[in-house]
C-alpha positions as CSV (number, residue, x, y, z in Angstrom):
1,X,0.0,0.0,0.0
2,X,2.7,2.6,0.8
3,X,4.6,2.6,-2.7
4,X,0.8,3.3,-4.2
5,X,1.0,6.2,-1.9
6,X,4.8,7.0,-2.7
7,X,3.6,6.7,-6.6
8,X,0.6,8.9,-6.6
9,X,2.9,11.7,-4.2
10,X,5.5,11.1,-7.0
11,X,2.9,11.9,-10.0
12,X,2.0,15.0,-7.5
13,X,5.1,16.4,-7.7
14,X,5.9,15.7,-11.1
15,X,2.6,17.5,-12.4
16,X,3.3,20.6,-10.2
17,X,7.1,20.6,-11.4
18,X,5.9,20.2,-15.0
19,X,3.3,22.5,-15.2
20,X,6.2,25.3,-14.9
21,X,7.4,24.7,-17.8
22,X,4.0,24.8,-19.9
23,X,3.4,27.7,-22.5
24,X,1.5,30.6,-20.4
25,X,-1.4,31.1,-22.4
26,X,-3.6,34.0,-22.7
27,X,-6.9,33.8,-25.2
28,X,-8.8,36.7,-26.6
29,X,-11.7,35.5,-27.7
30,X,-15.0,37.1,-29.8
31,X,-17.1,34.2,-28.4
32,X,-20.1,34.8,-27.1
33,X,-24.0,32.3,-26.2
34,X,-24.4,31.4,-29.6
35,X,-28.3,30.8,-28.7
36,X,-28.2,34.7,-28.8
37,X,-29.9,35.5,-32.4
38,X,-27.7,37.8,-34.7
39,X,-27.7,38.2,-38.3
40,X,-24.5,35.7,-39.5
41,X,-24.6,32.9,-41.5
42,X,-25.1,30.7,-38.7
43,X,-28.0,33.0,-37.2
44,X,-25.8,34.2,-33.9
45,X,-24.1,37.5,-33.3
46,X,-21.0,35.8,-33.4
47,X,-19.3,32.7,-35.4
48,X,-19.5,29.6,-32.6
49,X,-16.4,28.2,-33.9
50,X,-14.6,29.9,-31.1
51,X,-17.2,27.6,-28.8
52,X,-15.7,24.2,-30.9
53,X,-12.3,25.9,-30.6
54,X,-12.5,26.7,-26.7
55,X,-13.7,23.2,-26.2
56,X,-10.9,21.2,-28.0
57,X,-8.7,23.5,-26.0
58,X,-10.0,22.5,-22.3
59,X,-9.5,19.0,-23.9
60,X,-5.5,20.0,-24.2
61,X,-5.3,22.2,-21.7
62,X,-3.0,20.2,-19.6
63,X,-0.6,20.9,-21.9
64,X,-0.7,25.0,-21.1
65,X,-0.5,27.1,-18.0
66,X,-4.1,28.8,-18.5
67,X,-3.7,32.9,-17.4
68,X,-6.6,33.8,-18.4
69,X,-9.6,33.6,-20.6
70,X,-11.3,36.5,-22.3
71,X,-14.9,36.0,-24.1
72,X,-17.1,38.3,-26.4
73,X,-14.1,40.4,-26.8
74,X,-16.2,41.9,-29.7
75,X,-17.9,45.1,-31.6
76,X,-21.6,43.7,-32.2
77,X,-24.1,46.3,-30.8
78,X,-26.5,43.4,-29.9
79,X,-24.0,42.8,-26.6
80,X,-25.3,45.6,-25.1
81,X,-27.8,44.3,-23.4
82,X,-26.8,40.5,-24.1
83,X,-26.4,39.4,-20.5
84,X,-23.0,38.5,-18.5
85,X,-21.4,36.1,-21.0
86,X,-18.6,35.1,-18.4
87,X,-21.6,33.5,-16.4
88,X,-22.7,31.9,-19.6
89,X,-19.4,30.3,-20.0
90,X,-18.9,29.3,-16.5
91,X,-22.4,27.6,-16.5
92,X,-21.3,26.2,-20.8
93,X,-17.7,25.1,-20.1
94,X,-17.2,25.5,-16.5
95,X,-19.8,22.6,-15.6
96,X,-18.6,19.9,-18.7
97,X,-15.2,20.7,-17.6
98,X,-15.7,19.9,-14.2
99,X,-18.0,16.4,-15.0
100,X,-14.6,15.1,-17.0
101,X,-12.0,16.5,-14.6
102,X,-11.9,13.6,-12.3
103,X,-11.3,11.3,-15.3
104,X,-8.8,13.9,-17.5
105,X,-6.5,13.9,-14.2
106,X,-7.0,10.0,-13.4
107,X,-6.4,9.1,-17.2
108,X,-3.8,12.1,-18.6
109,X,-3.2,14.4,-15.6
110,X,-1.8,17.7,-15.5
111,X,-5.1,19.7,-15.9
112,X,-6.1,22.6,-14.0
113,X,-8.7,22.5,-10.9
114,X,-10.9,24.9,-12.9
115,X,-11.1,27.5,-15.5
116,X,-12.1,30.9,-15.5
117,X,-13.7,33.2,-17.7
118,X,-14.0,37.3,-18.3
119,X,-16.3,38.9,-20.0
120,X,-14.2,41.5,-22.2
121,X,-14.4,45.3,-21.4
122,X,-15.6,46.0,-24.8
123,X,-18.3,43.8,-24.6
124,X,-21.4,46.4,-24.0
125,X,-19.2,49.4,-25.3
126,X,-18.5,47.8,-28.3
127,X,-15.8,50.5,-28.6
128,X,-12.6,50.0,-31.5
129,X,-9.0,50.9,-30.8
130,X,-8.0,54.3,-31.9
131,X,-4.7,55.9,-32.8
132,X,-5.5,58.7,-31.1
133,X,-6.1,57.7,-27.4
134,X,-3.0,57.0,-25.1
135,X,-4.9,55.0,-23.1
136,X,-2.4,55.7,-19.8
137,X,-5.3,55.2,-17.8
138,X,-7.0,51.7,-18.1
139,X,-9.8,52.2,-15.3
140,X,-12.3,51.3,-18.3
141,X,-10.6,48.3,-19.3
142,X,-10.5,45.5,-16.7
143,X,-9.7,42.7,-19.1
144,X,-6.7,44.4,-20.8
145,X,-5.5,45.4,-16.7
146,X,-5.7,41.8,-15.6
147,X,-3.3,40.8,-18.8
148,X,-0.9,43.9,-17.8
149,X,-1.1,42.0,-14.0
150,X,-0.5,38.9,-15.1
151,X,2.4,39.9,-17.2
152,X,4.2,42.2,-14.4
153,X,4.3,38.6,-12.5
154,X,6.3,36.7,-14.0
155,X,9.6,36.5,-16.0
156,X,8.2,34.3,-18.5
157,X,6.7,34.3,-22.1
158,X,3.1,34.8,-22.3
159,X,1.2,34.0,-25.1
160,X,-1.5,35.4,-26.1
161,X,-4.0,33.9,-28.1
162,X,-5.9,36.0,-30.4
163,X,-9.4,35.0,-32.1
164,X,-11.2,37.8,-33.3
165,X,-11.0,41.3,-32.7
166,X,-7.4,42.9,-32.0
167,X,-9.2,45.9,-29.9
168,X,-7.3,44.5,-26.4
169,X,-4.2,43.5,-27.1
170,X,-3.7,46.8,-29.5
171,X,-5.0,48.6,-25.9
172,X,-2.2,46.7,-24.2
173,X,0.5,47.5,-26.0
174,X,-0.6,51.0,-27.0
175,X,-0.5,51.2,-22.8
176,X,3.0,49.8,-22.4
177,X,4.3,51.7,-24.6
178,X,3.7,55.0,-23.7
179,X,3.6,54.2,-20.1
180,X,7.3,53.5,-20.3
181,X,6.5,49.0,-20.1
182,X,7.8,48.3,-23.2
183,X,10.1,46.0,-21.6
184,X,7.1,43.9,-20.7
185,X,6.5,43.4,-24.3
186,X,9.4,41.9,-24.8
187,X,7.9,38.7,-22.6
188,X,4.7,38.7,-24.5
189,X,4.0,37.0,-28.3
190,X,0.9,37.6,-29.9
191,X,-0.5,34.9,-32.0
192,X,-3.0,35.6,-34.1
193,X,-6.0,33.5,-36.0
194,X,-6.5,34.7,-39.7
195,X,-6.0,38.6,-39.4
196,X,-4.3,38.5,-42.2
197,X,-3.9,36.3,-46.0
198,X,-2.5,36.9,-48.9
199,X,-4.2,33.5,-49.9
200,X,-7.8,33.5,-48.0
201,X,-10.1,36.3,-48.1
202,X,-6.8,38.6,-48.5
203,X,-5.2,39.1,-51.5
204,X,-1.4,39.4,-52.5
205,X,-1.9,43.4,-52.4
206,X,-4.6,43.3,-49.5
207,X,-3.9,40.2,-47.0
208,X,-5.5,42.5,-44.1
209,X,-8.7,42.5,-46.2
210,X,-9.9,39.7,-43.3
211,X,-13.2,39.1,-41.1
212,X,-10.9,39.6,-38.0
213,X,-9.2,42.6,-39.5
214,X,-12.3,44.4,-41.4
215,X,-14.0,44.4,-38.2
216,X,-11.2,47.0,-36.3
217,X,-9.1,48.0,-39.2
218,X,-7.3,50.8,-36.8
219,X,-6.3,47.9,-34.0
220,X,-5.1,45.2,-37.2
221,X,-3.0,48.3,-38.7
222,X,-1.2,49.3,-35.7
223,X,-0.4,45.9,-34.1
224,X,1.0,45.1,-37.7
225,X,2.8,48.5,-37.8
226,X,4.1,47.5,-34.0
227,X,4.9,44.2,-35.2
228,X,7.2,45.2,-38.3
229,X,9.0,48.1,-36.2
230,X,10.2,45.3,-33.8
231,X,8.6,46.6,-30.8
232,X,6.2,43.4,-30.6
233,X,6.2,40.1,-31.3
234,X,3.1,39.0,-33.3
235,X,2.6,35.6,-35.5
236,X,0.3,35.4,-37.7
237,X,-1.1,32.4,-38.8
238,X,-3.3,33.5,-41.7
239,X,-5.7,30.8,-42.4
240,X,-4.3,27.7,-41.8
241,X,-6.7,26.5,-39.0
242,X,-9.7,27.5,-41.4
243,X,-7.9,25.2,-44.7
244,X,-5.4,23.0,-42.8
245,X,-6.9,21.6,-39.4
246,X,-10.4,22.3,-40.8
247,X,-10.9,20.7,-44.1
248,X,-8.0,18.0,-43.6
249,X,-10.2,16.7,-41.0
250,X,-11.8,13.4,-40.6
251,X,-16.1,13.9,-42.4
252,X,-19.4,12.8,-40.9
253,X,-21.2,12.3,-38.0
254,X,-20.3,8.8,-37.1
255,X,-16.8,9.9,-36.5
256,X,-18.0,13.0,-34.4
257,X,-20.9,11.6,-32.4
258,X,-18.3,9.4,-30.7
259,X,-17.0,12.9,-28.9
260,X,-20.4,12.3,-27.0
261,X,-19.0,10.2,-24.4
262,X,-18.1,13.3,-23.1
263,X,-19.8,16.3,-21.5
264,X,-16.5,19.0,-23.0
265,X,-16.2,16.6,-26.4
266,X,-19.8,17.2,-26.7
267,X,-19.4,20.7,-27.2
268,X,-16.3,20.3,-28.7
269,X,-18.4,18.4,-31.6
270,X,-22.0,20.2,-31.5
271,X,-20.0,23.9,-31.2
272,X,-19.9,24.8,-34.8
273,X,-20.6,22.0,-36.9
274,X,-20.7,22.2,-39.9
275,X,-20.1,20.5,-43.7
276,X,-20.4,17.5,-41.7
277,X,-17.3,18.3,-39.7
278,X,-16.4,21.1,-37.1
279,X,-15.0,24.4,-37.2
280,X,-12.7,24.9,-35.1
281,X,-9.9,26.9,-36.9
282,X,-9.2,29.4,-34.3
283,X,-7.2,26.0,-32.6
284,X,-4.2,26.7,-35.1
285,X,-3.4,29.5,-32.5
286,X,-2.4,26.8,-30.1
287,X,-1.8,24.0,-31.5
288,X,1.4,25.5,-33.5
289,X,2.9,25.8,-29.6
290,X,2.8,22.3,-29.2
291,X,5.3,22.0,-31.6
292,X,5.1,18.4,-33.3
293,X,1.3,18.4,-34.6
294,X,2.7,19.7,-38.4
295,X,3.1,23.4,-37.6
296,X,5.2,24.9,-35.3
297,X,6.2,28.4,-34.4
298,X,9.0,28.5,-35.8
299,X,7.3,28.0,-39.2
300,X,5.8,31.2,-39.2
301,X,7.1,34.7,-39.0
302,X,7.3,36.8,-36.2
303,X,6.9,40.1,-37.2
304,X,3.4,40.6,-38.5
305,X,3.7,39.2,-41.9
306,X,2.8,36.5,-43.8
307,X,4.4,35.4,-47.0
308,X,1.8,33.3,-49.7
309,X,4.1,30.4,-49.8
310,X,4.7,29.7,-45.9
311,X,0.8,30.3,-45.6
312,X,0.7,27.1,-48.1
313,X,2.9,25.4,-46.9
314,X,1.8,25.8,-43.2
315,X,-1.5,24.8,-44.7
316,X,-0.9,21.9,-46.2
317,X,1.4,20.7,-43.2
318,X,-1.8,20.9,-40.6
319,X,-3.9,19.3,-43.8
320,X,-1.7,16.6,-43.3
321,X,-1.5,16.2,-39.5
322,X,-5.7,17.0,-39.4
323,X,-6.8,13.5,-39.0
324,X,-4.0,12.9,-35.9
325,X,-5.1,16.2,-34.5
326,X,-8.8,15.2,-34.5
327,X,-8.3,11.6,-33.2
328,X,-5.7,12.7,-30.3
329,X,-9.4,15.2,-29.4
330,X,-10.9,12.0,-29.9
331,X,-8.6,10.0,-27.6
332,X,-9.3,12.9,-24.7
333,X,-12.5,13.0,-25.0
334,X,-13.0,9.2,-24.3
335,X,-10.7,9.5,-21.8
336,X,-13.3,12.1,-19.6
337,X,-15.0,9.1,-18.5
338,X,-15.2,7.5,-15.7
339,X,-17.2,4.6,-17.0
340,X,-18.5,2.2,-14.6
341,X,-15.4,-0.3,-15.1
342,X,-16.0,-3.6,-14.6
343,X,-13.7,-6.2,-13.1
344,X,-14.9,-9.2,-12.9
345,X,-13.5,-12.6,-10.8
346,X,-11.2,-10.0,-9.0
347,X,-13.1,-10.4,-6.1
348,X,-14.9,-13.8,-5.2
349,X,-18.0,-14.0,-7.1
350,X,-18.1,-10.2,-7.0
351,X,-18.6,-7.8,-9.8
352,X,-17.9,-4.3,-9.0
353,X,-18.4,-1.1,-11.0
354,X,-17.1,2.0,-10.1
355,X,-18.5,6.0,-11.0
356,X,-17.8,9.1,-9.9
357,X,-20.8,11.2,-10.4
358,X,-20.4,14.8,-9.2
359,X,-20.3,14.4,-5.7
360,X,-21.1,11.1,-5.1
361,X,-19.0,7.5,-5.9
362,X,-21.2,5.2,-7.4
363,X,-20.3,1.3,-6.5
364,X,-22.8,-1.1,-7.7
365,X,-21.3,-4.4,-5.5
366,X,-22.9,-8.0,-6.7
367,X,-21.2,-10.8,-4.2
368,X,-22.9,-13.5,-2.3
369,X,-19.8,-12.7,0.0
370,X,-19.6,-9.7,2.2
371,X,-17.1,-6.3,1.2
372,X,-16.4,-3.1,2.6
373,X,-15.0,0.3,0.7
374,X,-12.2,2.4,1.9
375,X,-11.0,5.6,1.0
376,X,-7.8,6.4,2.1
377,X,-5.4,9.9,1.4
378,X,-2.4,10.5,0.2
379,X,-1.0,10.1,4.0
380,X,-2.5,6.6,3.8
381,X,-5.1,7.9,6.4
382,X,-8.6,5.9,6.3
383,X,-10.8,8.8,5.2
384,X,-14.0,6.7,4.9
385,X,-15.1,3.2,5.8
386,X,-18.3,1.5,4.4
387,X,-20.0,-1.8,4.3
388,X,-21.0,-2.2,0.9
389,X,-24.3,-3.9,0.6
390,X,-25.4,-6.2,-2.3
391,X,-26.8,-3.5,-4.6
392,X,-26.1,-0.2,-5.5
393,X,-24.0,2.2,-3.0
394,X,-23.8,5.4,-2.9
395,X,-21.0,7.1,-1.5
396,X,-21.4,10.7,-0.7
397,X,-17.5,12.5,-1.2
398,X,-19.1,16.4,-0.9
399,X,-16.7,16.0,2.5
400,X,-13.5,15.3,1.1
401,X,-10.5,18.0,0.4
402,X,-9.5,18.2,-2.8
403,X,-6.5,15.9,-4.0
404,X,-5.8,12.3,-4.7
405,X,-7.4,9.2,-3.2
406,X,-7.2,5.4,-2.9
407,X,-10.6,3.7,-3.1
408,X,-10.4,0.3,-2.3
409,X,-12.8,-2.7,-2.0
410,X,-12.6,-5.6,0.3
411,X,-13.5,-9.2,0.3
412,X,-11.8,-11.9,2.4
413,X,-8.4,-11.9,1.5
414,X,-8.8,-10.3,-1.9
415,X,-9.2,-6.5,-3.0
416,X,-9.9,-4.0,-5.9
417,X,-7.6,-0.8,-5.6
418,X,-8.1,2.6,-8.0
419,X,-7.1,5.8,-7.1
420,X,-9.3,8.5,-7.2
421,X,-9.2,12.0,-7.8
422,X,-11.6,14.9,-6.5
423,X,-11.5,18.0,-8.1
């Protein structure tokens, strides 16, 4: 029993050593409840592919350091009076991401206890960047604050995701710089969705001629003009999310329905799908920092720019590496399940199934012979102590810390262990 102990303190340490060295991640993101009616093609105020693309990254985000998530970072005058979107996300993500947790950490690990959301500080203003403002004073802007917070603590790279509209992160800089921080922007690196493509929607003469550019021209033009002076770092993807991850993926909703199993593949899968796949393309943002799923930084450049044939050839790279991409989703999101496992002849004529359902571990016993359930802690300190009865138990685990667990169950001299993890 004490090297299960010594191995789950072990995988404790590991994941808090290892999460230091995860990519810092910031997200800027136009999403907003896409039951709210609007006038695009999909008939919301904004494109939900930023709610497939948000879900596909909770799915990954073990792999990232999470700083902060901005929503319905957006112009639309319908968000005036659309209602608190943070709340809608907390109740849309929050709660799937909290139902897979306790499977994502007992299967992969790494992930974070929650995730939290802010609605952006242009959400009911709708206001757009302008050239002329110093904006020395950013009372009005909580969102762009928090990322001038989070950056002032720490020494490390953050990066900052950017989906939609460049109002913010133009804001941010336009702040450090003339608030004498430039030195701060020399730990940040934008990375940018689509804002601008010589190949897709853009032209050779007019790659800024973009959704995400047209809709805050002044914001795109001076980020760019920041980024080719040297006094940022900005990558641009162009639109190799929209024609590499997108359309190299796997078609049709046999393949997607599988995401079902669980509650943040779900959404991942129901977010934006369309042409019988989803549309997710804002993911090429994060994806490229993973470094070995066809794209990686490096491959694009970091001053603003975006030359035709790296845009192609970046596209046909994720193209290629689409199908991987999709099925390593796929492989998470079965992986967010605690299923009622069976094990069978373990135990002396004893089936046992194990679930943990929100607060409660489910243990359906079947034995002509007697067992008992234990729940010990990482100390090896008995935490709970049940005589199961031949039917359906419920366990109620509202009163334990968060952490790791044991779970074990008894009969004679033979026993079923499983750790456990409550989030």
């Amino acid at each position: 029993m004490k090297y299960l102990f010594l191995l789950l303190l072990i995988a404790c340490i590991c994941t808090a050593s290892f999460s230091q060295n995860k990519p810092k991640v910031w997200i800027y993101s136009d999403m907003s409840d896409k039951t709210i009616p609007g006038t695009n093609s999909e008939g919301t105020v904004n494109d939900p592919d930023d709610i497939s693309a948000m879900a596909g990254y909770l799915l990954m985000c073990n792999e990232f350091n999470t700083l902060g998530i901005v929503i319905t970072s957006t112009h639309r005058s319908e968000h005036k009076t659309s209602g608190d979107q943070a709340k809608w996300a907390a109740g849309y993500f929050g709660l799937a991401f909290s139902k897979d947790l306790p499977a994502l950490q007992l299967n992969i690990g790494g992930y974070p206890d929650t995730v939290i959301f802010q609605q952006s500080c242009i959400k009911v203003s709708g206001e757009k960047f302008s050239n002329s403002a110093n904006y020395t004073d950013l009372t009005k802007y909580n969102t762009v604050q928090s990322l001038l917070t989070a950056a002032q603590a720490t020494t490390d790279t953050i990066n900052v995701l950017c989906w939609g509209s460049l109002t913010e992160p133009a804001i941010f800089v336009k702040h450090c710089l003339v608030a004498n921080q430039s030195e701060l922007l020399k730990r940040i690196r934008f990375i940018a969705h689509w804002t601008n493509s010589p190949l897709h929607q853009g032209t050779p003469s007019n790659p800024e001629k973009v959704a995400n550019c047209n809709e805050d021209g002044t914001a795109c033009s001076y980020m760019k003009d920041c980024a080719l002076n040297g006094k940022i770092v900005y990558y641009e993807c162009g639109a190799i999310g929209q024609h590499g991850i997108v359309s190299g993926q796997p078609k049709g909703s046999d393949y997607y329905n599988q995401y079902y199993v669980s509650q943040v593949g779900k959404l991942f899968a129901t977010g934006k799908y369309v042409y019988n796949g989803v549309d997710h393309s804002d993911a090429a943002t994060y994806w490229v920092l993973l470094e070995k799923w066809g794209v990686k930084l490096s491959d694009i450049a970091s001053n603003g720019t975006n030359n035709a044939t790296i845009e192609q050839n970046n596209e046909n790279k994720f193209k290629a590496q689409s199908p991987a991409i999709h099925n390593e989703l796929l492989r998470r999101a079965k992986l967010a399940v605690l299923p009622a496992t069976s094990v069978k002849n373990v135990l002396k004529d004893a089936t046992v199934y194990f679930n943990l359902n929100g607060g409660s571990l489910h243990v359906d016993f079947n034995s002509v012979e007697p067992g008992c359930l234990k729940i010990y802690d990482i100390t090896g300190k008995t935490v709970h102590y049940k005589i199961l009865e031949n039917k359906f138990n419920v366990i109620n685990t509202h009163n334990l810390n968060k952490g790791f667990y044991l779970v074990e169950v008894v009969q004679s001299n033979n026993r079923i262990t499983r750790s456990l993890s409550i989030n």
